[in-house]
C-alpha positions in Angstrom: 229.7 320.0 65.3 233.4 319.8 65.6 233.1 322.3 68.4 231.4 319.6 70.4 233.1 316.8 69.5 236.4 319.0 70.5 234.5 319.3 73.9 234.0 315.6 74.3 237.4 314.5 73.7 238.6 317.5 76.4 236.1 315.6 78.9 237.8 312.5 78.6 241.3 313.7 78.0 240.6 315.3 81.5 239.4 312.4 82.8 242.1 310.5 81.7 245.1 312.7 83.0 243.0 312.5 86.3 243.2 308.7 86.5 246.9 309.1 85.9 247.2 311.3 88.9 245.3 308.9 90.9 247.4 305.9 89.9 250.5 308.2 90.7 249.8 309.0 94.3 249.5 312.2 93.9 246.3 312.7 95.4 247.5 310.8 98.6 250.8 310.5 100.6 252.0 309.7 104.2 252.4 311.9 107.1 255.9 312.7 108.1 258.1 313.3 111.0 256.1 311.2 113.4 257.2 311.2 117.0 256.8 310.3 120.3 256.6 312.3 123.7 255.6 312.2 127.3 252.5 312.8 128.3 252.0 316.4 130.2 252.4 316.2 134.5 250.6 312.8 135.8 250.1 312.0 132.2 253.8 311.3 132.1 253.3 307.7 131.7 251.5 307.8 128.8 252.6 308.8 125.5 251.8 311.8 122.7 252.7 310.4 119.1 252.4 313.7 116.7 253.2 314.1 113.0 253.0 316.5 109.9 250.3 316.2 107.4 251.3 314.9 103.8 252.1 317.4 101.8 249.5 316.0 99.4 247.0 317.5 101.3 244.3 316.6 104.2 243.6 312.9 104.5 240.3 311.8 105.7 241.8 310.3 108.7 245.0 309.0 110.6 245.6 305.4 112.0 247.9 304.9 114.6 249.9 301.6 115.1 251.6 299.9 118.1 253.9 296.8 118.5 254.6 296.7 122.1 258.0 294.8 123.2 256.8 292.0 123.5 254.9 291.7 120.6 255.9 290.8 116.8 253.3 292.9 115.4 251.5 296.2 114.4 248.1 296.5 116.3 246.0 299.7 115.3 245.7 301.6 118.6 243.3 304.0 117.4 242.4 307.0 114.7 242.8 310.7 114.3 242.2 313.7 112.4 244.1 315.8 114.2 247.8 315.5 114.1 248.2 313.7 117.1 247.2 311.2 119.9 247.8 310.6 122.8 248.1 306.6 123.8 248.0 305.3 127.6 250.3 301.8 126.5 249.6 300.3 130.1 253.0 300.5 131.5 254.6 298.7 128.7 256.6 300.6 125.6 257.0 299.5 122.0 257.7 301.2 118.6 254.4 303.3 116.9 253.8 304.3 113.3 250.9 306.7 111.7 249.1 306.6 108.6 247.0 308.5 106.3 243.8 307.4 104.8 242.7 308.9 101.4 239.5 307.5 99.7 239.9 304.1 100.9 244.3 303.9 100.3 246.5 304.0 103.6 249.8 305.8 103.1 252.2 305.1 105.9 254.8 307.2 107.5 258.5 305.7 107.3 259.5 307.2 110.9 258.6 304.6 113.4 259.2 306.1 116.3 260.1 303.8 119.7 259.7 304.1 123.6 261.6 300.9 124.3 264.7 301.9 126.5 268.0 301.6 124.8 270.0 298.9 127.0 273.5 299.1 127.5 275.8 296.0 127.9 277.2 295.4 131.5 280.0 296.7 132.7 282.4 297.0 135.4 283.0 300.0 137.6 285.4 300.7 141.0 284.7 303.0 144.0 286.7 305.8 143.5 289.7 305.2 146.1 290.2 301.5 143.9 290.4 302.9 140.2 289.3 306.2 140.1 289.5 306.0 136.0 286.9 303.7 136.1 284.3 304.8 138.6 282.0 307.0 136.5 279.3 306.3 134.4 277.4 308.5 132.0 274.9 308.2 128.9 275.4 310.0 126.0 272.1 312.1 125.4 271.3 311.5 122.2 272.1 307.5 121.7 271.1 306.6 125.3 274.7 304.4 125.6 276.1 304.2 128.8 280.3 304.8 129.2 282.5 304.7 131.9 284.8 308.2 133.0 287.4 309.2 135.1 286.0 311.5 137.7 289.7 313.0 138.0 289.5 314.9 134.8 286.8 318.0 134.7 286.7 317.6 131.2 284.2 314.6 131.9 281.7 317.1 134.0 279.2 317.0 131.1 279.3 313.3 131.1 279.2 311.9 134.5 275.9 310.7 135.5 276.8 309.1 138.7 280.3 307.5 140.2 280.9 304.6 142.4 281.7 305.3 146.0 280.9 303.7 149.8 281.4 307.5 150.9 284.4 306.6 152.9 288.1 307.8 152.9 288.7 304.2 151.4 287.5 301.3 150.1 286.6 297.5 150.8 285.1 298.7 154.3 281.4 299.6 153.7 278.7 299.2 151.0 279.2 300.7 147.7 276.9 303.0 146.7 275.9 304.7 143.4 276.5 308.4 143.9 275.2 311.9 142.9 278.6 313.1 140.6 278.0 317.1 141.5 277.9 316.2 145.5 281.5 315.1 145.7 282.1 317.5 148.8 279.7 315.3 150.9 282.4 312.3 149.8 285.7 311.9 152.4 287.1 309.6 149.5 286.9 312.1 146.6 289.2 314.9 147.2 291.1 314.1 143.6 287.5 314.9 141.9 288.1 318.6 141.0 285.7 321.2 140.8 283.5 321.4 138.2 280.0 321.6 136.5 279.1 318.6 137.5 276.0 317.1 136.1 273.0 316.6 139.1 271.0 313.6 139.0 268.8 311.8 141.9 268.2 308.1 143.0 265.5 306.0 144.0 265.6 303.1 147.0 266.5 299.7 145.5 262.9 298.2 143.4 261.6 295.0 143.4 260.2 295.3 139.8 263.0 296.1 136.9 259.9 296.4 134.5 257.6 299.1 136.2 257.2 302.7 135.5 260.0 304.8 137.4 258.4 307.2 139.9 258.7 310.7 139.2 261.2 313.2 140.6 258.6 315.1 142.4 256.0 312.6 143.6 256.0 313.9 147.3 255.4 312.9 149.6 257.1 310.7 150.3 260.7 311.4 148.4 261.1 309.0 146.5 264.6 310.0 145.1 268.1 311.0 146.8 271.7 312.0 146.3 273.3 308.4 146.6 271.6 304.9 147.1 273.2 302.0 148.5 273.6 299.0 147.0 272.1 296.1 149.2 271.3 293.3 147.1 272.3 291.3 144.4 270.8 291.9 141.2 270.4 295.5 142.8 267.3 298.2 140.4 267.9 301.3 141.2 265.9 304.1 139.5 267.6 307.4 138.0 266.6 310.7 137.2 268.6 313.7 135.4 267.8 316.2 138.2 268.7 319.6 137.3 268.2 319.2 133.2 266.2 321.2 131.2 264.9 317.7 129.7 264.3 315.3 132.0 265.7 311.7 131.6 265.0 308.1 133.5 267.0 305.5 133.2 267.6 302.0 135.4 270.3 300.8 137.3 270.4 297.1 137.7 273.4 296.1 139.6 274.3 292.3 139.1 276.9 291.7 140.6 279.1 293.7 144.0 282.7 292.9 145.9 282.7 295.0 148.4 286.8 294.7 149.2 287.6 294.9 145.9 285.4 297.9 145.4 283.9 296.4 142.0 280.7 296.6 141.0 278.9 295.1 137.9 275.9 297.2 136.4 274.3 297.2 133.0 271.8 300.2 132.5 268.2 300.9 130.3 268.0 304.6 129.5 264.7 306.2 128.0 265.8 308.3 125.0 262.3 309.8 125.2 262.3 313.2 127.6 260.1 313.2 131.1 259.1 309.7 130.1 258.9 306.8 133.4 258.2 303.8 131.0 261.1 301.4 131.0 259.6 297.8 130.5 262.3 296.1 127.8 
């Protein structure tokens, strides 16, 4: 007799300690390290959002969230049970977020992930024959701010992203133009730029939309991107690619303002953090 009674408060001792767990979490938890990434090739307009399972074990499923930039609000985008998914956003970008479904309880991820490109005030730059301490501009790769360099010091070769110039032995003559910083040779004006590792980038032609995807570096034909592009409008889009990088990096020019005899121009810049990704909408 006591052995059974022995066996039924064990059953609900058991029971007990397993409601506790329950009410502790500890049968459920939230994926971690969700990011973001481009989309393979032509898919390089959409985006991959991947994660690491909780370590509380296999959830029954995933939900993944999207608040585009324009939006105020989370919208479930779709489910998993895999560990990623991969999300066409329609030309638009936003901030996404995963999370894991146990029995009925959603545990979400804290990384929150974005797309949205990280803008960078305006500023004002000189063709190189005017100021050539102010002339370059550069993004630092992992913040996505734009600076301005002097293309006179080598020291800057790992920063300089492109430099002011109207490709002339001086200034106030000719368009300015936004120019490819490891091409300098082609550049009457820039015989004080002194060798160096330069870093390669490409340009498109001026665009009419500042909020479409970028075209990709190797869409041929036709080319789509060059060495320099000349500035011939006001506001002025002008899309950029890191050329020669192992990861690949878009950003927008958008020129706002442009005197030619002073040799000053006035740009503020979107740059997309995420690798081989066109989106740019902000």
């Amino acid at each position: 007799m006591k052995r059974m009674v022995f066996a039924v408060l064990t059953g609900a001792a058991a029971l007990a300690v397993l409601v506790v767990i329950q009410g502790c979490g500890v049968l459920g938890g939230p994926p971690t390290g969700v990011a973001v990434s481009a989309g393979p090739d032509e898919s390089d307009s959409t985006v991959v959002v991947s994660w690491t399972p909780p370590a509380e074990g296999g959830p029954d499923k995933y939900i993944v969230y999207f608040r585009a930039v324009t939006d105020s609000g989370f919208e479930v985008i779709g489910e998993a049970t895999g560990t990623s998914y991969a999300h066409n956003p329609h030309d638009t970008t936003g901030q996404y977020k995963v999370a894991a479904v146990f029995e009925g309880e959603s545990y979400e991820g804290a990384d929150k992930p974005t797309t949205v490109p990280i803008h960078s005030d305006a500023t004002t730059l000189f063709e190189i024959n005017a100021d050539s301490s102010k002339c370059g501009y550069g993004w630092t790769r992992d913040s996505g701010i734009g600076g301005v360099f002097k293309m006179t010091d080598s020291a800057n070769c790992g920063s300089v992203d492109f430099y002011i110039s109207d490709l002339m032995a001086g200034f106030g003559q000719v368009s300015i133009k936004v120019v490819r910083p490891d091409t300098t040779a082609i550049d009457p004006g820039a015989g004080i730029v002194p060798a160096a590792d330069w870093r390669a980038s490409a340009f498109s032609d001026p665009r009419d939309d500042p909020q479409a995807p970028l075209p990709r570096l190797d869409a041929l034909p036709p080319a789509r991107y060059w060495t320099f592009c000349g500035i011939s409008r006001v506001p002025c889009y002008i899309a950029y690619v890191a050329a020669g990088q192992q990861e690949r990096h878009y950003a927008l020019i958008q020129v706002n303002n442009v005197d030619v005899a002073s040799g000053q121009v006035e740009l503020e810049t979107f740059y997309q953090l995420v690798p081989g990704l066109r989106l740019i909408r902000h």
